[in-house]
C-alpha distance (Angstrom), angle and dihedral (degrees) to the residues before:
residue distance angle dihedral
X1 . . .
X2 3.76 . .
X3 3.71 85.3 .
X4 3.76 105.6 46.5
X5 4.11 82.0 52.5
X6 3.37 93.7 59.5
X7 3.71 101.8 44.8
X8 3.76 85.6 45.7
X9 3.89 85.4 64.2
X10 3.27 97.7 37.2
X11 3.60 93.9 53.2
X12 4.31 89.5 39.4
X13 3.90 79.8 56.0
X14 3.74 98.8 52.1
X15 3.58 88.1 57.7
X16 3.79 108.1 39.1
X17 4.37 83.8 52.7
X18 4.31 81.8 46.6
X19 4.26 87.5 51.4
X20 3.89 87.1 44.3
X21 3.98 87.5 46.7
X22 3.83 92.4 51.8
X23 3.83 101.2 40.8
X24 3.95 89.4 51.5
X25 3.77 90.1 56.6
X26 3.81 88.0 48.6
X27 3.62 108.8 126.9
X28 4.01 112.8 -112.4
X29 3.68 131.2 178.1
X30 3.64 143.1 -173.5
X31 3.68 119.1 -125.7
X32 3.23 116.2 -108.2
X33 3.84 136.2 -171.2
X34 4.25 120.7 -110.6
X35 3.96 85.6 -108.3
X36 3.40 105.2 42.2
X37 4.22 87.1 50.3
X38 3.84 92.4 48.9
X39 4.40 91.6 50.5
X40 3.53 84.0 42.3
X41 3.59 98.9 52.8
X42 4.05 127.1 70.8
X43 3.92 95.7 -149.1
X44 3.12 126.0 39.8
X45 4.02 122.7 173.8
X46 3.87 150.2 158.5
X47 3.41 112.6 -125.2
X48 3.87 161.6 147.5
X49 3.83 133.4 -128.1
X50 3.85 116.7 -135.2
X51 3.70 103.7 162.4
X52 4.01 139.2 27.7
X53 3.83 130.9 -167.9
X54 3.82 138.5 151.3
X55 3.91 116.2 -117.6
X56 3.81 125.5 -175.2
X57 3.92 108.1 -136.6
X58 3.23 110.2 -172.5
X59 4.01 140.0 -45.0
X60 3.50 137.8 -69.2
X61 3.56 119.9 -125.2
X62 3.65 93.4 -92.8
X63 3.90 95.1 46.6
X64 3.51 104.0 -93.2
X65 3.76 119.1 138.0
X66 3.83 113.7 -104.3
X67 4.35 98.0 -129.3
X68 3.67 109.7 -164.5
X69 3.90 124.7 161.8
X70 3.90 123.8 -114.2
X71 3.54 123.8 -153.6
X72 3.64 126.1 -169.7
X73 3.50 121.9 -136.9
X74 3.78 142.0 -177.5
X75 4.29 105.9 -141.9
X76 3.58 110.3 -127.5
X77 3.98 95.0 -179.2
X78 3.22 135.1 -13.7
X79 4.27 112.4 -139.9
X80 4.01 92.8 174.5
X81 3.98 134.8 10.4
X82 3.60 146.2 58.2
X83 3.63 126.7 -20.9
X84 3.77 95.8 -97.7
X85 3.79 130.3 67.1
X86 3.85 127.6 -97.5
X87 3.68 108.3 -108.6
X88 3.97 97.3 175.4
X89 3.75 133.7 12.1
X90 4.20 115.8 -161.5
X91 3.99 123.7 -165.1
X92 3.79 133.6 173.3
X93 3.54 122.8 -63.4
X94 3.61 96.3 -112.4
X95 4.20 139.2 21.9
X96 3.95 88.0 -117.0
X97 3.51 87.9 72.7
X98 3.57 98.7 35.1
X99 3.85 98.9 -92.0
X100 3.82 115.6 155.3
X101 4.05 131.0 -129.0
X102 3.75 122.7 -147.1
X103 4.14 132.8 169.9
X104 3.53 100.8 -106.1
X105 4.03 86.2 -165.0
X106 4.36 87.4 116.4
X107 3.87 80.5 -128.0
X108 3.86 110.2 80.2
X109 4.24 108.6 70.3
X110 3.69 121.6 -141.9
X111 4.22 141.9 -159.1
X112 3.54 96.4 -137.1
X113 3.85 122.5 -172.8
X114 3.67 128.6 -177.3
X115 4.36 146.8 110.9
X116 3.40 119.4 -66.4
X117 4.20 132.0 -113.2
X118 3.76 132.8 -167.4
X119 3.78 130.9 -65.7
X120 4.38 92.5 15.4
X121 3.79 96.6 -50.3
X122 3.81 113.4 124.8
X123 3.93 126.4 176.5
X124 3.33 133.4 -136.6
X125 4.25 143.6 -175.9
X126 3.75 137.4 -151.4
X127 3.61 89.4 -94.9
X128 3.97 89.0 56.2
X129 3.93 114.8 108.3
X130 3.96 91.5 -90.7
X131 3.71 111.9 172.3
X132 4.01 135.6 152.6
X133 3.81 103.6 -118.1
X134 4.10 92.3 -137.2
X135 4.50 86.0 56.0
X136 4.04 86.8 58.9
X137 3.68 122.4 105.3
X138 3.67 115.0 -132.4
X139 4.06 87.3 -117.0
X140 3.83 85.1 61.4
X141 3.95 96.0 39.8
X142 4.43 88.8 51.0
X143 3.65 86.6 45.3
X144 4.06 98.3 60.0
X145 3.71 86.2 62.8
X146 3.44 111.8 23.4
X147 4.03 114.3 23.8
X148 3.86 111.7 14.6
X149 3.77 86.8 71.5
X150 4.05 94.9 55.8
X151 4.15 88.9 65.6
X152 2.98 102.2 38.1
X153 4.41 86.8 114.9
X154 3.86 76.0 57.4
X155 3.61 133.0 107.8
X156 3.80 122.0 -144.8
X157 3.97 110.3 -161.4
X158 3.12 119.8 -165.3
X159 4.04 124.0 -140.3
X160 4.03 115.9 -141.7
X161 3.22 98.0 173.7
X162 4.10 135.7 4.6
X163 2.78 130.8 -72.1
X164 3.22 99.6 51.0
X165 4.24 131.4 139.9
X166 3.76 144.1 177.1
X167 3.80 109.3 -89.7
X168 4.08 92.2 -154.6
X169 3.35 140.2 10.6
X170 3.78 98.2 -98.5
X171 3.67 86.5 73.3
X172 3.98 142.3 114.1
X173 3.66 116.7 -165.9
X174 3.56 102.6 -140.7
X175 4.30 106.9 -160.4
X176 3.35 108.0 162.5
X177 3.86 85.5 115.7
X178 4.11 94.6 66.3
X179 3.49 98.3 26.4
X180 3.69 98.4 51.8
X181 3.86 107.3 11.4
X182 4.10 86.2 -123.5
X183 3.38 135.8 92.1
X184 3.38 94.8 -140.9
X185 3.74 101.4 59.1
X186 4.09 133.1 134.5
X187 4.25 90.9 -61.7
X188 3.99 92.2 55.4
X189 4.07 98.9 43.7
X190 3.82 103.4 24.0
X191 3.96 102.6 32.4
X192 3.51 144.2 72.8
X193 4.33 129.5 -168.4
X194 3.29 103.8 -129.5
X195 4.22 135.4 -166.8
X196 3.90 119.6 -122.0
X197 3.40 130.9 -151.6
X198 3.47 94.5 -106.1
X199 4.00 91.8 51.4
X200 3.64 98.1 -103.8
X201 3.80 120.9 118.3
X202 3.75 128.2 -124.6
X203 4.08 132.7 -176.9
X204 3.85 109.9 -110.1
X205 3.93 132.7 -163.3
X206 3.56 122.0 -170.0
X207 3.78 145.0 92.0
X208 3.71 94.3 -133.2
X209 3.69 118.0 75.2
X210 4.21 114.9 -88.7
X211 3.78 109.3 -79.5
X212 4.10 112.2 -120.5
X213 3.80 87.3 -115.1
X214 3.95 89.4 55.8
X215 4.36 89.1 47.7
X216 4.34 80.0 46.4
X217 3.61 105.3 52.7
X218 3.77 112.3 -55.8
X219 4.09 117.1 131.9
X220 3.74 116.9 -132.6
């Protein structure tokens, strides 16, 4: 009896240190605004998925094959990167370690943000800028090309929880979190953080480009 007790905890052990194990490697990301992902990132393109496969690259250290999933993809545009186009994008094999699903129908279009690899490969994460082009607002879509770029010296900071404030001047307080209980809110489709003339930063809204009085000393 003693026995079977023991290997019942031994065993019960085993797998509550295996749980631990697997929630640890859980993948976990901050939020981060549209902006902030795109200067962060190193490619950044528009584009759709037309094939999917799983390749081994590599091994581990202990001889395990390395899985990762390749899609396929024909480039659309290219807002950010190297002077060639994308030609496949890989991921992890799973969302529990950060690994990325897309349609690979060639139909459905995607904003797809990530680092780059050899030969036009790039890789990206779950917390990669990851978005379907048709869910963007036209704000966001203008500001790929013509505004994201212009703070990227910025910082967004984002407020969890008021009160909350800018701690220098090169700041946007991003509160779409407390004002709307969303990340997503008005600041992440509608706005852009934009650098003054005086090196201060300043949230913007509008499709035409910021007027010189706005870059001066006007407020948003």
């Amino acid at each position: 009896m003693t026995c079977t007790i023991s290997s019942f905890f031994v065993t019960l052990t085993v797998f509550l240190l295996w749980r631990v194990s697997e929630i640890a490697e859980a993948c976990s990301c901050s939020p981060v605004h549209p902006q902030q992902a795109f200067c962060n990132a190193d490619v950044v393109i528009r584009a759709k998925v037309v094939a999917v496969q799983e390749v081994v690259s590599g091994n581990d250290i202990y001889g395990n094959p390395i899985k990762r999933i390749q899609y396929d993809i024909k480039q659309i545009k290219m807002f950010k990167g190297p002077a060639h186009d994308i030609e496949a994008i890989f991921t992890a094999p799973s969302s529990a370690v950060c690994g990325v699903t897309l349609e690979a129908n060639g139909k459905k279009e995607y904003l797809i943000a990530g680092r780059p690899e050899a030969d036009g490969k790039m890789h990206v994460t779950l917390c990669d800028l990851i978005m379907p082009w048709d869910t963007m607002s036209s704000t966001q879509k203008r500001g790929l090309s013509q505004r994201y770029d212009m703070g990227c010296d910025c910082k967004i900071t984002r407020c969890p929880v008021l009160p909350c404030s800018i701690s220098a001047p090169e700041e946007c307080l991003w509160t779409d979190w407390v004002t709307e209980k969303k990340i997503f809110g008005r600041q992440a489709n509608h706005y852009s953080c934009i650098k003054r003339a005086d090196g201060s930063c300043s949230w913007y809204r509008g499709m035409a480009p910021p007027k010189k009085e706005f870059m001066e000393t006007e407020d948003p």
